[in-house]
N, CA, C and O of each residue as an XYZ file, in Angstrom:
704
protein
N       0.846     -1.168      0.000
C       0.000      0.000      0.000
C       0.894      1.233      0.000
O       1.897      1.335      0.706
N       0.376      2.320     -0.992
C       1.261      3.772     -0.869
C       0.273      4.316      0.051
O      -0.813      3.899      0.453
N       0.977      5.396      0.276
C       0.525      6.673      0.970
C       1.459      7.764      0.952
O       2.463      8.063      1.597
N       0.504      8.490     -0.428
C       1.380      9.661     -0.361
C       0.899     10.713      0.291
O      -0.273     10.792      0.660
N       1.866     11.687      0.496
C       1.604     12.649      1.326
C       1.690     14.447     -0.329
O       2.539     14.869     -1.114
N       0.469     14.749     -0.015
C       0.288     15.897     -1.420
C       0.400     17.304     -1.057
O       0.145     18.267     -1.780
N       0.854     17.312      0.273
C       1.148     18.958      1.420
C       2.552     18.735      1.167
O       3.260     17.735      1.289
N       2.899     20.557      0.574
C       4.436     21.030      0.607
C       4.743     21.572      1.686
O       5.825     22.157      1.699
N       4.042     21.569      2.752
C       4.147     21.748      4.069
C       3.107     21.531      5.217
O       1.949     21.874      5.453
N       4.029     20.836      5.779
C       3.104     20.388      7.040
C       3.394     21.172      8.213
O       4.571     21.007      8.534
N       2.797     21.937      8.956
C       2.956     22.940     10.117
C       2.619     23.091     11.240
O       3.107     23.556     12.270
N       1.061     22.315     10.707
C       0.060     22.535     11.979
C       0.161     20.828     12.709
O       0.695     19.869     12.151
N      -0.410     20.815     13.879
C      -0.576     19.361     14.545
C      -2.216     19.230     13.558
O      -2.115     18.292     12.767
N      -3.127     19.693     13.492
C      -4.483     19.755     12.746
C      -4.052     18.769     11.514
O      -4.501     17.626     11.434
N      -3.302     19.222     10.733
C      -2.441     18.703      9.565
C      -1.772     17.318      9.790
O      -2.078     16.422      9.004
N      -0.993     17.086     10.671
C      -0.642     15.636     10.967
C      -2.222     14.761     11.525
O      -1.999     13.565     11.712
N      -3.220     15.040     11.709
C      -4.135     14.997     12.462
C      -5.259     14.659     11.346
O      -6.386     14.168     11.411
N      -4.527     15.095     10.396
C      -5.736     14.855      9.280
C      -5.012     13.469      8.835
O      -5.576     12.376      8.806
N      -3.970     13.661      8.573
C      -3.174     12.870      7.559
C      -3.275     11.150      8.417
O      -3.407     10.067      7.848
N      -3.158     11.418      9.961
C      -3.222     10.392     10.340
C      -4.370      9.402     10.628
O      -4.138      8.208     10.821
N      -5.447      9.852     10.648
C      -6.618      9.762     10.069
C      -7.143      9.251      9.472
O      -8.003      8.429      9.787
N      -6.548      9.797      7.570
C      -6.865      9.392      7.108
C      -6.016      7.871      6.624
O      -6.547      6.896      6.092
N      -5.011      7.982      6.879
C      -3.979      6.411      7.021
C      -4.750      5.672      7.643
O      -5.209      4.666      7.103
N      -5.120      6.091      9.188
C      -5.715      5.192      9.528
C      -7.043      4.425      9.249
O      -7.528      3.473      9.861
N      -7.522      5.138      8.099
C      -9.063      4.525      7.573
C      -8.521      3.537      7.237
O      -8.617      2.462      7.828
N      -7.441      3.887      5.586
C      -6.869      2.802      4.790
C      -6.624      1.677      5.538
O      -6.932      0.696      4.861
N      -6.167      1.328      6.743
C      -5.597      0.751      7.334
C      -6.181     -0.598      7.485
O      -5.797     -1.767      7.451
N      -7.328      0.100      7.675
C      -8.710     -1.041      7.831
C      -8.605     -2.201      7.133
O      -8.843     -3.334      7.551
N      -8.152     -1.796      5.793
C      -8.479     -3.052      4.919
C      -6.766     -3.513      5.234
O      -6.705     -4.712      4.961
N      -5.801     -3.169      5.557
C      -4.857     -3.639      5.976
C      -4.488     -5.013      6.749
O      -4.848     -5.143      7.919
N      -3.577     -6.307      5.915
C      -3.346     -7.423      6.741
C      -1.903     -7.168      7.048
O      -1.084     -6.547      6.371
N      -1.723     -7.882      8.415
C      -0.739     -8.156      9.225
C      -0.173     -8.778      8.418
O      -0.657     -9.702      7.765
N       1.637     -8.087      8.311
C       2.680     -8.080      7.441
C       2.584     -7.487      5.839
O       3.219     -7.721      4.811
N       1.310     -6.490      6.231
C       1.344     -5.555      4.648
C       2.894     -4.550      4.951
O       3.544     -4.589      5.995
N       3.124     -3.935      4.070
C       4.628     -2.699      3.795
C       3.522     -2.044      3.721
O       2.566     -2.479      3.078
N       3.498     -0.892      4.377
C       2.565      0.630      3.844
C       3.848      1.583      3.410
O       4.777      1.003      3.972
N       4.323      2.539      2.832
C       4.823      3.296      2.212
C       4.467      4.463      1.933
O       3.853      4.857      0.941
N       4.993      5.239      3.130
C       4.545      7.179      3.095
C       5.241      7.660      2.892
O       6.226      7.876      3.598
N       4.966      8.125      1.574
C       5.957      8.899      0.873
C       6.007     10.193      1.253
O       4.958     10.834      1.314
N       7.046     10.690      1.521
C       6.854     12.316      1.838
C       7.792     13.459      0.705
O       8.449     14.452      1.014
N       7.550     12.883     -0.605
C       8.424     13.336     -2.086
C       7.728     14.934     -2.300
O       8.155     15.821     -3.039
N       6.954     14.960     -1.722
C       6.046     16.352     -2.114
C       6.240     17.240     -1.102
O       5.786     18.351     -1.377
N       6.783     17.150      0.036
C       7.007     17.645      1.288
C       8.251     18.088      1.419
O       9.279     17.417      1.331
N       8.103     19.709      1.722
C       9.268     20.282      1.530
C       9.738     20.550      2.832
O      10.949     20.517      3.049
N       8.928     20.814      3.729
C       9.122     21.547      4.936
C       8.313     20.919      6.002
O       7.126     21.052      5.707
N       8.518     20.076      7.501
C       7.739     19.967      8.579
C       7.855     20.401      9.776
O       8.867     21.043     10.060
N       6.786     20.141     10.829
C       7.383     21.022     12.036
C       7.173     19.689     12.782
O       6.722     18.694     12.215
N       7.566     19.722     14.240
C       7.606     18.830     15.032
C       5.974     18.557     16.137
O       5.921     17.847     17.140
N       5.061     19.202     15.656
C       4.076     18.894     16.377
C       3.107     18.342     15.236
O       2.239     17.526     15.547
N       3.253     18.803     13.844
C       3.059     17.911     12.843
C       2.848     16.764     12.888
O       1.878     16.043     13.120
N       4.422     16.586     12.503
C       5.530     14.946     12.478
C       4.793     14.429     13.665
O       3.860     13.670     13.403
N       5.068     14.735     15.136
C       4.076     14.252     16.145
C       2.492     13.405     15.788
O       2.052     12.257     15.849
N       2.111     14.482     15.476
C       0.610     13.901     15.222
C       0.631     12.948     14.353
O       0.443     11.768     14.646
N       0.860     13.372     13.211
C       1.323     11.640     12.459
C       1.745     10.932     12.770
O       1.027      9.946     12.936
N       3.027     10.808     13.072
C       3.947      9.780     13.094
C       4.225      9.330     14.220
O       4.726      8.207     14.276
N       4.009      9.983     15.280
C       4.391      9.553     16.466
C       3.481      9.149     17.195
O       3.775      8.300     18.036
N       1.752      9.753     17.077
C       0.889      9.417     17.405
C       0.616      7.931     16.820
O       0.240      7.023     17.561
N       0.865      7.730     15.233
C       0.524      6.216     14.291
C       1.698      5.049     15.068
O       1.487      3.910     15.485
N       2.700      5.694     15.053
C       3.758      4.518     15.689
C       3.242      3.915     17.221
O       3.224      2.731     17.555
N       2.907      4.882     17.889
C       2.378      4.725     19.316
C       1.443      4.192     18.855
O       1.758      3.055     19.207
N       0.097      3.999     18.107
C      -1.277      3.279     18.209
C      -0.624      1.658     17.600
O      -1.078      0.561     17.926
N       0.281      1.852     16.863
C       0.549      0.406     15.896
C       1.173     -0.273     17.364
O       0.941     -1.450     17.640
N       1.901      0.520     18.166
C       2.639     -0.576     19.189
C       1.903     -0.948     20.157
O       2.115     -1.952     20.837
N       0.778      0.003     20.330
C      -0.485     -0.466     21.495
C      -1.405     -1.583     20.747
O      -2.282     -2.244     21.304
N      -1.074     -1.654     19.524
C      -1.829     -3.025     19.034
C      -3.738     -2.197     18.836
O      -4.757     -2.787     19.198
N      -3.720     -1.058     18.319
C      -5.009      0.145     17.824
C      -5.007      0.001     16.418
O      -5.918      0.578     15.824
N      -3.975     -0.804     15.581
C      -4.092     -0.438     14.612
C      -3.061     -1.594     13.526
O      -1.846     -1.447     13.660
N      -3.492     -2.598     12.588
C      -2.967     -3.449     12.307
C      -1.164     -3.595     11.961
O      -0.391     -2.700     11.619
N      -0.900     -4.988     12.188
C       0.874     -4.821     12.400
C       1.256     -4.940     10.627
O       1.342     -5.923      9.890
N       1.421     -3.520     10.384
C       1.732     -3.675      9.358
C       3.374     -3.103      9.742
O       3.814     -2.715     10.824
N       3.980     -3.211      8.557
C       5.083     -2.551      8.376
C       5.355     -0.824      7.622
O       4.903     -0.412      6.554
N       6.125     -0.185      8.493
C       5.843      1.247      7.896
C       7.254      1.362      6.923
O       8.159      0.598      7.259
N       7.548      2.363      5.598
C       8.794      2.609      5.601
C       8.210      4.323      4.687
O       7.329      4.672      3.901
N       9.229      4.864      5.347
C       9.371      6.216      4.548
C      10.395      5.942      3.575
O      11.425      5.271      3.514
N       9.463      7.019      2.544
C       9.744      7.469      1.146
C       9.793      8.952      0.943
O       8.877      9.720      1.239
N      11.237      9.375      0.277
C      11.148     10.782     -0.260
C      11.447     11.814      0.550
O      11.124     12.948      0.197
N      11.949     11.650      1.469
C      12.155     12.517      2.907
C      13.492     12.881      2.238
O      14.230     12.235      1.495
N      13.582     14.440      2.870
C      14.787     15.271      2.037
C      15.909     15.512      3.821
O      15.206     15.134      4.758
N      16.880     15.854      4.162
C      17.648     15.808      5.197
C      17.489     16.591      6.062
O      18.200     16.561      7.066
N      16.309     17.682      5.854
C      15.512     18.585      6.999
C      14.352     17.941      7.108
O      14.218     17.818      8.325
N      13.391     17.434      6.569
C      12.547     16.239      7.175
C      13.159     14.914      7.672
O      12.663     14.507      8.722
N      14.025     14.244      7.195
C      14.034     13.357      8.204
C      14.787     13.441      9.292
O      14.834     12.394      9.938
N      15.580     14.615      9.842
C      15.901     14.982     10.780
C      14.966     15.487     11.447
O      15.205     15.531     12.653
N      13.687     16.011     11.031
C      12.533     16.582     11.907
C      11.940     15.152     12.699
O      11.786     15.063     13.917
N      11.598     13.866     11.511
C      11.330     12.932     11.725
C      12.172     12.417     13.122
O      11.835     12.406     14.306
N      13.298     12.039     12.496
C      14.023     11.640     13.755
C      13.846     11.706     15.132
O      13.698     10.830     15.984
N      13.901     13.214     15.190
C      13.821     14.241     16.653
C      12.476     13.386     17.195
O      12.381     12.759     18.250
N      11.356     13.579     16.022
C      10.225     13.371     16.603
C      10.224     12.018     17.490
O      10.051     12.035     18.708
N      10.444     10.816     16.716
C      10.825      9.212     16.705
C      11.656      8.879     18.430
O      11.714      8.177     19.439
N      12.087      9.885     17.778
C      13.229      9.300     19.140
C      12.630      9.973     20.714
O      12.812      9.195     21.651
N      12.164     10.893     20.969
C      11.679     11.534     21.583
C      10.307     10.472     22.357
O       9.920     10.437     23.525
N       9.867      9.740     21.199
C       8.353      9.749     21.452
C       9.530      7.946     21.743
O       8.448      7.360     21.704
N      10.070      7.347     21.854
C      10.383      5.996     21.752
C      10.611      4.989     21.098
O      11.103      3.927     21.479
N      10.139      5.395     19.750
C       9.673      4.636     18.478
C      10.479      4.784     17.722
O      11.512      5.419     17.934
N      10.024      3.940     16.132
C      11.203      4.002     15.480
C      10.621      3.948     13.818
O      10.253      2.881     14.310
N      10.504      3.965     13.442
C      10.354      3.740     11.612
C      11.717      3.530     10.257
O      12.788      4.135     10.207
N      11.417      2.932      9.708
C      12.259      2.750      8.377
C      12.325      3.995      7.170
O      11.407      4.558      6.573
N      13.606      4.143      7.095
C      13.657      5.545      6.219
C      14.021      5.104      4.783
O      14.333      6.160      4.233
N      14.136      4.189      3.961
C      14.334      4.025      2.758
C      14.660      5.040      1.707
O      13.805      5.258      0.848
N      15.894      5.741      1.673
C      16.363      7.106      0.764
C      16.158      6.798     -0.677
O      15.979      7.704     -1.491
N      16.186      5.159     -1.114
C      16.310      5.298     -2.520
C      17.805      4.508     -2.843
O      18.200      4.022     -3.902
N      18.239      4.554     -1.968
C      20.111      3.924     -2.046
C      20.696      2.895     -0.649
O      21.566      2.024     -0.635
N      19.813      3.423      0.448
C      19.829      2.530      1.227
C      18.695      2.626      2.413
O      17.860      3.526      2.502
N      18.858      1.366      3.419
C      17.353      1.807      4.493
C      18.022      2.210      6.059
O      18.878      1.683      6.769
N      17.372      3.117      6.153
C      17.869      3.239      7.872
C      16.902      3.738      8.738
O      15.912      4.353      8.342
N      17.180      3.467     10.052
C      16.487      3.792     10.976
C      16.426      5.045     11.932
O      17.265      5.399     12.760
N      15.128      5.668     11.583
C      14.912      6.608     11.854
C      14.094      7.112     13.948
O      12.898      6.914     14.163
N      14.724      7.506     14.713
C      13.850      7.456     15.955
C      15.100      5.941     16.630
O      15.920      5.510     15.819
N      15.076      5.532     17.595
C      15.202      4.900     18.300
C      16.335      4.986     18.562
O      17.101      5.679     17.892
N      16.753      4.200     19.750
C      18.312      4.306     20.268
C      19.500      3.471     19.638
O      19.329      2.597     18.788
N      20.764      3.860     20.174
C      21.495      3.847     19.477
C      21.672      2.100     18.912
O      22.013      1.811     17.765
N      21.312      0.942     20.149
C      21.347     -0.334     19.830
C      20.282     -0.788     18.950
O      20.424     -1.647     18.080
N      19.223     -0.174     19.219
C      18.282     -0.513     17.578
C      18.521     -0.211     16.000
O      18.045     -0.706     14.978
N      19.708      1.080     16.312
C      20.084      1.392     14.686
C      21.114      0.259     14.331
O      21.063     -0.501     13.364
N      22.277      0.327     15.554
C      23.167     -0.701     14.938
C      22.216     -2.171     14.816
O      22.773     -2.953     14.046
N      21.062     -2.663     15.330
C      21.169     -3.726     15.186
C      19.935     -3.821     13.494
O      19.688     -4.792     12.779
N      19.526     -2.627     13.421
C      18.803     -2.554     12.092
C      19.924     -2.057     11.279
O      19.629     -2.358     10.123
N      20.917     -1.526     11.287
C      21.795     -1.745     10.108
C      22.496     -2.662     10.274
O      23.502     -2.535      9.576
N      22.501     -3.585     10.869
C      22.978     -5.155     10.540
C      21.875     -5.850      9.703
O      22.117     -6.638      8.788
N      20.618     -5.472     10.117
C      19.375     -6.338      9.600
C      19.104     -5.828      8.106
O      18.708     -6.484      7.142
N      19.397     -4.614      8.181
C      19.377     -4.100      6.616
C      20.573     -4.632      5.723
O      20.256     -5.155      4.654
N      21.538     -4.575      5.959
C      22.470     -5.591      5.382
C      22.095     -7.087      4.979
O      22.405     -7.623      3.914
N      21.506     -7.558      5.828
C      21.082     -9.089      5.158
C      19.523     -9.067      4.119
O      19.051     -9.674      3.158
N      19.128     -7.842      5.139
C      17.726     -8.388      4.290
C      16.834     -8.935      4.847
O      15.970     -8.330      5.482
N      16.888    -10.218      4.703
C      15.936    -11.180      5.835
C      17.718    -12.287      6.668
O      18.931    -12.409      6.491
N      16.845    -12.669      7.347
C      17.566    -12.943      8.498
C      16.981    -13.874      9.572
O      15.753    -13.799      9.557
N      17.504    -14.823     10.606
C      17.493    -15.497     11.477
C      18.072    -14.625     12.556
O      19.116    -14.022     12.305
N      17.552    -14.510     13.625
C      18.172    -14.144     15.141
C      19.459    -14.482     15.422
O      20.226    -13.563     15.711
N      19.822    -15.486     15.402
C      21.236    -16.470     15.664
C      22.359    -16.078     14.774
O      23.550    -16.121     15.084
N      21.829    -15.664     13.560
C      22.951    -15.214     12.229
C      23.430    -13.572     12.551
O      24.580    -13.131     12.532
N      22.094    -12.797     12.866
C      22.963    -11.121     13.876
C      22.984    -11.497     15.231
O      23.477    -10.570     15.874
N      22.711    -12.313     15.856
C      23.421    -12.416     17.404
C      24.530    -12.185     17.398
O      24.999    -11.156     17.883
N      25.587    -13.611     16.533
C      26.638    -13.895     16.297
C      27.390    -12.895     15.815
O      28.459    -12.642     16.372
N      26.882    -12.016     14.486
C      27.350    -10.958     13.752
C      27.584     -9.857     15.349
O      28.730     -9.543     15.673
N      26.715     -9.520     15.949
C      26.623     -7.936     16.820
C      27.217     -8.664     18.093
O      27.170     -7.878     19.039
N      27.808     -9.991     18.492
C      28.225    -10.183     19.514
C      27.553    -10.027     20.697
O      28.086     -9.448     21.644
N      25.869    -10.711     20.786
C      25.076    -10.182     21.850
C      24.508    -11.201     22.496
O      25.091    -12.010     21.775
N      23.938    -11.834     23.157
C      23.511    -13.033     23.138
C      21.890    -12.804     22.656
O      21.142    -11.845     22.465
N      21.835    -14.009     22.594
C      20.225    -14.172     21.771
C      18.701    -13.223     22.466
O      17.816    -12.441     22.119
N      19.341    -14.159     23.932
C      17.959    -12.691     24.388
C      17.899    -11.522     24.581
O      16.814    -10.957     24.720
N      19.354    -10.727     24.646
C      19.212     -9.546     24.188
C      18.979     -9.063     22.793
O      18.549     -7.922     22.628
N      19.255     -9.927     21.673
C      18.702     -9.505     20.373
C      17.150     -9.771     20.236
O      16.537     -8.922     19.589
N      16.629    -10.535     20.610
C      15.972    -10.880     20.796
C      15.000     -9.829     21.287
O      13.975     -9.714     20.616
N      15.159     -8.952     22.458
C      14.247     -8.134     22.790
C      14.868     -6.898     22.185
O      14.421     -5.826     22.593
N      15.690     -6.876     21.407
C      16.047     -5.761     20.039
C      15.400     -5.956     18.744
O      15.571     -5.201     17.787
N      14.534     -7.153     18.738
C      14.060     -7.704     17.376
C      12.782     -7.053     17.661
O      12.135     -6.385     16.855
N      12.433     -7.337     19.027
C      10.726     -7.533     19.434
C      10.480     -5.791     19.262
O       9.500     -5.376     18.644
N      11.322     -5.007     19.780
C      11.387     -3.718     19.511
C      10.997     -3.476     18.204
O       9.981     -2.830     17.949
N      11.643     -3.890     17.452
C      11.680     -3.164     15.874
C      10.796     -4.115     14.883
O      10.705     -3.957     13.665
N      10.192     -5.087     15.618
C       8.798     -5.588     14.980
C       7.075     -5.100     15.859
O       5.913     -5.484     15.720
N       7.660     -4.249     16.604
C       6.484     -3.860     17.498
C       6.604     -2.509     16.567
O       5.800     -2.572     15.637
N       7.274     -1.480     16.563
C       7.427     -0.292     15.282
C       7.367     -0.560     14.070
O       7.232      0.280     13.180
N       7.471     -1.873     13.903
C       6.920     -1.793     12.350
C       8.168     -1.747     11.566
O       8.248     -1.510     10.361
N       9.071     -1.986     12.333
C      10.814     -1.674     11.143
C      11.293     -2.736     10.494
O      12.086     -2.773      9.553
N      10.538     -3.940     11.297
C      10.918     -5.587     10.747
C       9.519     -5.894     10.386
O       8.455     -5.411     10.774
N       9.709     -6.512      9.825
C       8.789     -8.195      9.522
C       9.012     -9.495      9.964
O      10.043    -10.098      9.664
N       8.187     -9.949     10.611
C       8.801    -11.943     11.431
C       7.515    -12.378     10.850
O       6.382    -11.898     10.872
N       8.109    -13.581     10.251
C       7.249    -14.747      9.923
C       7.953    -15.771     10.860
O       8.970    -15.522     11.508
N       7.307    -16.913     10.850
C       7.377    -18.524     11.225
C       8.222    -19.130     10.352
O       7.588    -19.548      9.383
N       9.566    -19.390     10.275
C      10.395    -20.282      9.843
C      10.043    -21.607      9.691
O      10.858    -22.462     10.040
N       8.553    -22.059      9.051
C       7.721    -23.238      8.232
C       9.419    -24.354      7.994
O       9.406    -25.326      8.749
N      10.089    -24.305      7.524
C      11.053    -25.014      7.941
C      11.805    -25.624      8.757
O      12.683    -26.484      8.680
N      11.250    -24.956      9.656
C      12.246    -25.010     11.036
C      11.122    -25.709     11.770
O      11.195    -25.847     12.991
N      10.116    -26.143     11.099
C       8.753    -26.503     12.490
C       8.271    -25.397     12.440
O       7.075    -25.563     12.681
N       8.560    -23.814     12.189
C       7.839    -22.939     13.287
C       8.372    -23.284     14.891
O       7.787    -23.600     15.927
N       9.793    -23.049     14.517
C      10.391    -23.113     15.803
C      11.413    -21.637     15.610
O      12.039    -21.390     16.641
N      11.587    -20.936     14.793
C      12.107    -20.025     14.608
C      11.572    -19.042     13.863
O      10.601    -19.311     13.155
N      11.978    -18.050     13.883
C      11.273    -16.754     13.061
C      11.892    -16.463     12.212
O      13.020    -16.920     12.398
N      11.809    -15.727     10.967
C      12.545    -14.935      9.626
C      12.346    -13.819      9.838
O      11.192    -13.415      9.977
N      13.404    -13.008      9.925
C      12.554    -11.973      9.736
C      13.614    -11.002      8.810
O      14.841    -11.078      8.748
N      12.609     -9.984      8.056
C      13.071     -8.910      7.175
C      12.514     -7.519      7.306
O      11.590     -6.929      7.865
N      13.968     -7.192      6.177
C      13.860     -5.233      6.149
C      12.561     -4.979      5.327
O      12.525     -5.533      4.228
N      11.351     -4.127      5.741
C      10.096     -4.209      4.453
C      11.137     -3.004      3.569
O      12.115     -2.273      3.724
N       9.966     -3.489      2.425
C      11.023     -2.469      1.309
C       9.533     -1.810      0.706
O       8.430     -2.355      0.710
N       9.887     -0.525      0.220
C       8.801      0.090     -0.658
C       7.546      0.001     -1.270
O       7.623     -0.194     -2.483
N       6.553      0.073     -0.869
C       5.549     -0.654     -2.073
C       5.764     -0.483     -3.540
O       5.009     -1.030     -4.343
């Protein structure tokens, strides 16, 4: 699913307030492990009570389980929005996928969720045990670094059907 964003500026919280809104209608028809994709290519300029209302308010309802587990990734964000983004993200706890076009990173969260999502962006999809080993951590601390960044929406976990469904897969979502 896209979602573009058609405001060259977002300013007001009213404005994130609409926008989130209306995502969240779409949402409805939304299944667990869809990619949604908000593009923000038209968006020149945001403010932080904006970004708030959108994004920080949508990340907070997706992790309270208000609103289906999809996967989020930004699109089109220029280096004064996603630094607005950021501020916002990190502030509020949360985290989202920034996809520039050349590579994916993580936008909002602390410093062990970026390194362990730019390990995860490097593979792609992935097993727990394969970046344990890589980030030198033991399993249940990646482990509750995974659960993090599949509760925000930055990963995807399926059931490793191979494994029994004794293990999870999980991946970077990419663009719609």
């Amino acid at each position: 699913m896209k979602f573009p964003i058609s405001d060259k500026l977002l300013t007001l919280r009213e404005e994130g307030k609409r926008l989130r809104e209306k995502l969240e209608a779409e949402l409805a028809a939304a299944k667990p492990g869809d990619v949604v994709e908000i593009s923000f290519s038209k968006v020149q300029a945001l403010t932080g009570s904006a970004t708030d209302e959108f994004l920080g308010k949508l990340l907070t309802a997706r992790s309270a389980g208000d609103i289906p587990d999809v996967a989020f990734v930004l699109t089109g964000l220029n280096d004064d929005t996603a630094f607005e983004v950021n501020l916002c993200l990190t502030q509020r706890k949360a985290a989202a996928v920034w996809n520039s076009g050349t590579h994916a990173e993580l936008l909002g969260g602390d410093e062990f969720l970026k390194t362990t999502f730019e390990h995860a962006a490097r593979h792609g999809e992935f097993i727990a045990t394969e970046l344990a080993e890589e980030l030198s951590v033991t399993p249940t601390n990646l482990n509750n670094r995974l659960k993090r960044l599949v509760s925000d929406g930055a990963l995807i976990r399926q059931r490793d059907m191979k494994a029994n469904g004794k293990q999870f897969i999980y991946r970077v979502p990419q663009p719609a």
